[in-house]
Phi, psi and omega in degrees: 000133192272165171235132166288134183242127193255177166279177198272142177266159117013117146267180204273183209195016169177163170302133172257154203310327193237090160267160196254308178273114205255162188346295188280008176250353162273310175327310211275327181290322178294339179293326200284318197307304188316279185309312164304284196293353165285339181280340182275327183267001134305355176040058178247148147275176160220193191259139166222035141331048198342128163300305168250196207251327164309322177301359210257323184335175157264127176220164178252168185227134168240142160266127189242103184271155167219162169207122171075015189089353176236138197312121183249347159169166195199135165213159174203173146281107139321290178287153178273049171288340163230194187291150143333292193282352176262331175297330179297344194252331184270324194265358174241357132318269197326330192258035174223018195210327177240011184278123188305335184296339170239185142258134188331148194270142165263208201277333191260011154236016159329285207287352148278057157266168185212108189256139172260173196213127152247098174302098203283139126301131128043093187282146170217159163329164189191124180297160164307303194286016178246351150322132199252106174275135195094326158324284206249138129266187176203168182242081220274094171242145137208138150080028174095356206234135202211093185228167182250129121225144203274141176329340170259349173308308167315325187253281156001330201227005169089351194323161175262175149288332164288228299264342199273323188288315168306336194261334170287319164284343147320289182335314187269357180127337175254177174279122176332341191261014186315318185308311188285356176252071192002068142246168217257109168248150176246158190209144173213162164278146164192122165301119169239133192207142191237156139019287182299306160313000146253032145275308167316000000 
């Protein structure tokens, strides 16, 4: 299963007007995330069974650490390749144990941490001028080359739609002008939600 490593996000900073995931399914998806990286750097297993049948859906997820305010690793899923709840436990093991950017988080820096969730909808093609900044993130290919940024990066960094479409294809790899050079973008959704929003 490939995993992505995106730039660093945002944490969120509100309730989205239509949210899909509610109060107590965000509690369960971030506790199991807390718990999958203390079971990892503990060289433990855990259960990564969906509870209900929405956690069991496929969905794809990116995970996001942070300790002390600053990005401690972020890995995902594109694709709607496992149950939600199982993707949320593979990808926050990872991004506290493979993301390159870093060294693996240890046991004794697990319980601060403070982890988001981004929840992907299904990416699909998408014309350029009908992207949405804030909206939309989006995924850019051609010729093998593949890069992701997620809907808050773009608002985080002050972007336009042409700078958010040149910075993926920067991401991905290619020349800023790709978009306009048939390679393929896609746009997806994405809930985000964090630690502080279950708390409030």
């Amino acid at each position: 299963m490939s995993l992505l490593r995106p730039s660093p996000v945002a944490s969120d900073s509100g309730e989205p007007s239509q949210a899909e995931f509610s109060r107590e399914e965000r509690a369960i998806l971030l506790r199991l995330a807390h718990d999958s990286v203390l079971s990892a750097v503990g060289g433990r297993e855990i259960s990564f069974e969906p509870p209900t049948p929405h956690l069991a859906e496929p969905r794809g997820v990116f995970t996001t650490l942070h300790l002390f305010g600053e990005l401690r690793g972020c890995v995902g899923y594109v694709l709607p390749i496992a149950p939600l709840y199982r993707a949320v436990g593979e990808t926050a093991r990872a991004a506290a144990l493979e993301d390159t950017r870093f060294y693996p988080v240890t046991a004794e820096e697990a319980p601060a941490l403070e982890i988001e969730l981004s929840i992907l909808s299904p990416p699909q093609e998408i014309s350029p001028d009908t992207i949405e900044v804030g909206r939309h993130g989006l995924m850019i290919s051609r010729a093998g080359y593949r890069g992701l940024l997620l809907p808050q990066v773009p608002v985080e960094h002050g972007w336009n739609r042409i700078a958010f479409l040149e910075q993926t294809c920067r991401k991905s790899g290619l020349p800023l002008d790709a978009w306009q050079k048939g390679a393929t973008i896609e746009a997806f959704t994405a809930e985000v939600f964090g630690d502080e929003s279950v708390r409030r």
